[in-house]
N, C-alpha and C positions, 0 to 999 in steps of 0.2 A: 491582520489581513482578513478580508473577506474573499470566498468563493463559492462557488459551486460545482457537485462532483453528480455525473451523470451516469445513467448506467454501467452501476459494477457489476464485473463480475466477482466473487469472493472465491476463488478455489484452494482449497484447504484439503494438507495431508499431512495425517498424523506420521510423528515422528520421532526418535528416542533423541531426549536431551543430549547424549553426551557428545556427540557433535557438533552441535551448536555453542556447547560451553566454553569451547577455543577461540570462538568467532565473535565471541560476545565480552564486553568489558568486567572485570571480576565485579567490581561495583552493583554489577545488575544481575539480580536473578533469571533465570530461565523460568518463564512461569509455564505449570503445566494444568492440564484437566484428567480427572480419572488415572496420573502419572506418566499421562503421555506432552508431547510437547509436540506445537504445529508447525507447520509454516506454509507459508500463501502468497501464491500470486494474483493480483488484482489492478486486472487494465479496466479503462474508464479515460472520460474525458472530462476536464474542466473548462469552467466559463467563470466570466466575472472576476477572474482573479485582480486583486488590486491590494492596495493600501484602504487603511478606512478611510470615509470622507474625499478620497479621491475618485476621480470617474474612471469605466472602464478604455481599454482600446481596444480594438477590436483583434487587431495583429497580433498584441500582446496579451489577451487577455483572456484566448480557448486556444486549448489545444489539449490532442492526446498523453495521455501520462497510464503508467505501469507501475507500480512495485513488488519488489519482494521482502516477504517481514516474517517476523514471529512475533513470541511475544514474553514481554519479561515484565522485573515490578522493580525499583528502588524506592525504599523508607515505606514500603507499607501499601504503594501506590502504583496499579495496574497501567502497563503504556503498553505502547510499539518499538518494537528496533527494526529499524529499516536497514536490508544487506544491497537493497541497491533501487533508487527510482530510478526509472528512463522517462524523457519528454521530448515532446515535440518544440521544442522553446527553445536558443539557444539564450537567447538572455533571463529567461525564468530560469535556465538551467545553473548561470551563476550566481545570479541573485541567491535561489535556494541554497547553491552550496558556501559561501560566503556569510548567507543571514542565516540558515536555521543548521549549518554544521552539518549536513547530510552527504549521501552520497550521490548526489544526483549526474545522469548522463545525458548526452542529445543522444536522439535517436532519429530515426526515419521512419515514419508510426503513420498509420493510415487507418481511418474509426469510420464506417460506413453502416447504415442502420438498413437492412433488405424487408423492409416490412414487420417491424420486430425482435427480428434474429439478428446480430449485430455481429460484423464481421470485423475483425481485428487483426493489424499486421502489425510488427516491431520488430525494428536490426538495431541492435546498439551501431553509434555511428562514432561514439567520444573518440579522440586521439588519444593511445596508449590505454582504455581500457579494456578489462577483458568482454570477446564476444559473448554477446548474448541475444536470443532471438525469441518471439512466440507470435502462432501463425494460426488461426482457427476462428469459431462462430461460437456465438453463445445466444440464449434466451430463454425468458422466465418460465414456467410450465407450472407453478403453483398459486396457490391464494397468497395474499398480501398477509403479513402475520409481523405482532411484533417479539423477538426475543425475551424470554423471562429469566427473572433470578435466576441461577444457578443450574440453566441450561449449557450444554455446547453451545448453542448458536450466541448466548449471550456472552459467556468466557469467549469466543471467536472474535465479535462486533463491537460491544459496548463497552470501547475503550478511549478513553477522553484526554489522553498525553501521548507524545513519541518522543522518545531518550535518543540523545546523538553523544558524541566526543568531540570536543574540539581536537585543534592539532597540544595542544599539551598536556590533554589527556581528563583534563575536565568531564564530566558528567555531567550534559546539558539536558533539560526538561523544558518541552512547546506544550502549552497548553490549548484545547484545541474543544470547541463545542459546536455542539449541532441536535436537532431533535432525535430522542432514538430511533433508529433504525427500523426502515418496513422490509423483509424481508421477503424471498419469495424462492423456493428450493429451483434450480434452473438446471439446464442440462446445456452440454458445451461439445463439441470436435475441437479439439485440441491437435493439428496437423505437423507442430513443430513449438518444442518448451523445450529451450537451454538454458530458461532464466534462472535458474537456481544452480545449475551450473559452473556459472562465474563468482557464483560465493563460495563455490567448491562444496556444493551439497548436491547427492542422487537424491532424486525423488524415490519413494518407494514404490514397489509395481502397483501397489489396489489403485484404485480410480478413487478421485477428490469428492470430499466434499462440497457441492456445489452450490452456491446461493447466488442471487439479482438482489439491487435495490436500483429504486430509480432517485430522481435527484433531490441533492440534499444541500441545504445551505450550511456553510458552514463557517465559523469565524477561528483565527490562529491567532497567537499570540507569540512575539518572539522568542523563543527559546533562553534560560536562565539553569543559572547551577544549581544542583540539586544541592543541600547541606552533605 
């Protein structure tokens, strides 16, 4: 598939492994920085989603999207695990959970740009699962930069797979490219965040680590078993 992901916001708070290690399949590690481990919420909008070679629709092919992730490695190799997407989509919403084994939700998402400062609303809406909400503004306030080796920001970003499970417990890998990351440190009012919540994780009190990028193309590829 190809797309494009438009103003993230990236917020990132560190957080102790052994929490997340219940939540996460044994097969994959918990990967951490400096011994700590993250996790992030990151609303944004997509456009262009499609198949390759096929054209976009327009109905189907933007809309608001959330998630919440951390992050781990199987065989050697840095990804994402997703504890839960929300979209504005309900047929991208099964499409994804069908073709890439994720957890994806509809939501009722509303993405409005106030001259820069981007205002973000999201109610989880799925039937049966659990609520989840995040209600606030964000925008960039730094220079454009890109992550280096063996920085936080690049252990954060410059991660090129996401690991799912099927239903029989398989260890699937999506392979996923795009050019690295322009980054830009941002600041947010965050008015209302449950989203970590429904994976049954407290955020900690400090305030996130905050970053923007603006858009990114990006190409997926179906998800396949790890060895």
């Amino acid at each position: 598939m190809t797309q494009a992901w438009h103003d993230l916001l990236f917020a990132h708070w560190r957080i102790d492994a052994a929490p997340l290690r219940p939540l996460i399949p044994g097969a994959l590690q918990v990967d951490t920085f400096d011994g700590s481990a993250w996790i992030a919420v990151v609303p944004f909008r997509m456009s262009g989603v499609r198949l390759r070679a096929t054209p976009s629709v327009p109905r189907l092919s933007a809309f608001p999207e959330l998630n919440v992730r951390t992050y781990v490695t199987a065989v050697g190799k840095a990804g994402v695990w997703f504890f839960s997407l929300d979209a504005a989509n309900a047929i991208a919403v099964r499409v994804a959970r069908a073709w890439f084994h994720l957890p994806y939700f509809r939501a009722r998402m509303t993405w409005v740009d106030h001259g820069g400062t981007i205002g973000y609303d999201n109610v989880r809406a799925h039937r049966g699962a659990p609520p989840a909400a995040l209600r606030g503004t964000y925008r960039p306030v730094g220079e454009i930069f890109e992550p280096q080796p063996g920085t936080l920001e690049h252990f954060l970003t410059e991660r090129y797979c996401l690991y799912a499970a099927n239903s029989g417990g398989e260890i699937l890998r999506g392979e996923i490219h795009h050019p690295p990351w322009r980054l830009q440190i941002a600041e947010a009012e965050l008015s209302r965040n449950t989203m970590t919540e429904s994976a049954g994780l407290a955020l900690p009190d400090e305030k996130p680590l905050l970053h923007f990028a603006r858009p990114q193309d990006v190409v997926v590829w179906q998800p396949g078993r790890v060895p």
